[in-house]
C-alpha positions in Angstrom: -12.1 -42.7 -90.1 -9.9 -41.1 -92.3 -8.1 -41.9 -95.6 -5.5 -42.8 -96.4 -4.4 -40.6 -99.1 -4.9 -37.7 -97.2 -3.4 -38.5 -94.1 0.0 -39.2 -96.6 -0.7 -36.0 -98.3 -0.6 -33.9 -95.1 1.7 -35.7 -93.6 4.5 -35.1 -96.9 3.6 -31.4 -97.4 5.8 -29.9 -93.8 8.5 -32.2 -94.6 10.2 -29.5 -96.7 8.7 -27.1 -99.3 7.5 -28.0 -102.9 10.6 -26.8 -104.7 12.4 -29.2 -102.4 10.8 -31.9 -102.5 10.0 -31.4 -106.3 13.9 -32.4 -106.5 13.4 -35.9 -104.7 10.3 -36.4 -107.2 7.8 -34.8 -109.5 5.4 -37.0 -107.1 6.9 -35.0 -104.1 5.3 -31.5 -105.4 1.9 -30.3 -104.5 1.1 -31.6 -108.1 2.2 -34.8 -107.7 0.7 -35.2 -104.2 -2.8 -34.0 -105.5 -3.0 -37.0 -108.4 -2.0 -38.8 -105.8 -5.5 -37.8 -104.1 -7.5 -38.1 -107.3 -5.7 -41.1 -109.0 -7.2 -44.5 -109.3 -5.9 -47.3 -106.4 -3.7 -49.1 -108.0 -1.4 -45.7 -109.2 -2.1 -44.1 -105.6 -0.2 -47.3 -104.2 2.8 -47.2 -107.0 3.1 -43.4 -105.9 2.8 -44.0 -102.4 6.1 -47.2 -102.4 7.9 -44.8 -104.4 7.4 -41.6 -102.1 7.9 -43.5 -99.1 11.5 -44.8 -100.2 12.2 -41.0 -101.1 10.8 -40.1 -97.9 12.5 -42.6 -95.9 15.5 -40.7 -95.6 14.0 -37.7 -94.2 12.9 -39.5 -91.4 14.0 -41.0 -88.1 13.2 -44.1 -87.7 12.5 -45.9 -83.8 11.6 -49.0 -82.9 11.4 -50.8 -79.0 15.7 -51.5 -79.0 16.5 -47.9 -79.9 18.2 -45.6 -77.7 19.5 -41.8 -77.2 21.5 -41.1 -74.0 21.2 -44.7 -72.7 17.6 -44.5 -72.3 14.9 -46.2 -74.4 13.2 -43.9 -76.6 9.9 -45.6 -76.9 7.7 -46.9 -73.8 5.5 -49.8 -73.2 2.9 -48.2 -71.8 0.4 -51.1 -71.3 3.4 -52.3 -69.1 2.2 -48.9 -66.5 -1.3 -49.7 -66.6 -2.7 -51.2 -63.1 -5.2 -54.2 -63.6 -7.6 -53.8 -60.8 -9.9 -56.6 -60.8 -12.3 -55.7 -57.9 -14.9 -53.4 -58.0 -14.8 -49.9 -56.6 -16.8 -49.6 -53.4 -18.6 -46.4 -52.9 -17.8 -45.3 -49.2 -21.2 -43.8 -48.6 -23.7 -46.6 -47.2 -25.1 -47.5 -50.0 -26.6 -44.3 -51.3 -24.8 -44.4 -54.9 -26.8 -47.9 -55.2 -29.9 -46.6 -54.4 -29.8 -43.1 -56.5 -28.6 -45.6 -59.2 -31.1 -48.5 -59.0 -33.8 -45.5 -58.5 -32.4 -44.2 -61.6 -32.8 -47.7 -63.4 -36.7 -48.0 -62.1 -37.7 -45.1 -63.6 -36.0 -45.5 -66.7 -37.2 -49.2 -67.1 -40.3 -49.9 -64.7 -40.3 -51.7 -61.6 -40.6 -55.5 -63.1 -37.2 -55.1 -65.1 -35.4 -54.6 -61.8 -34.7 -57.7 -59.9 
């Protein structure tokens, strides 16, 4: 888990340095981006909308459609995974079963395997 806050923070700092980005925003600066740490919720979110429409122009934006060079920028890579739905056989008559349902009997007793 992380949060939130600090994920933006580190995330806004390498984007130029504080003099810069004091000139966007006060909220920009190291300053601005360490109330944005310690402030309450609700001034944390008003901070955050406004930094990320400042921000917003720093940054290029991709989706699925775009495209450099005639070739999609992003990948569905779910799409490449295979979907094998039987089991993997071990090649070697039945000794991985065994080591593993030893393995089981000794861990649990005798009576849990069945």
């Amino acid at each position: 888990m992380t949060k939130i806050t600090h994920d933006f923070v580190a995330i806004t700092k390498p984007v130029a340095l504080n003099s810069k980005r004091g000139s966007w925003s006060p909220d920009c600066t190291d300053e601005g981006l360490s109330k944005l740490i310690q402030g309450e919720e609700e001034i944390q979110l008003t901070i955050r909308r406004k930094m990320t429409d400042t921000l917003a122009i720093f940054t290029i934006r991709r989706d699925e459609k775009s495209v450099v060079h005639g070739k999609k920028v992003m990948k569905d890579f779910l799409n490449f995974c295979h979907n094998i739905k039987d089991p993997l056989r071990p090649g070697d008559n039945g000794t991985e079963v065994r080591e593993r349902d030893s393995i089981y009997v000794d861990w649990r007793g005798r009576a849990a395997h069945g």
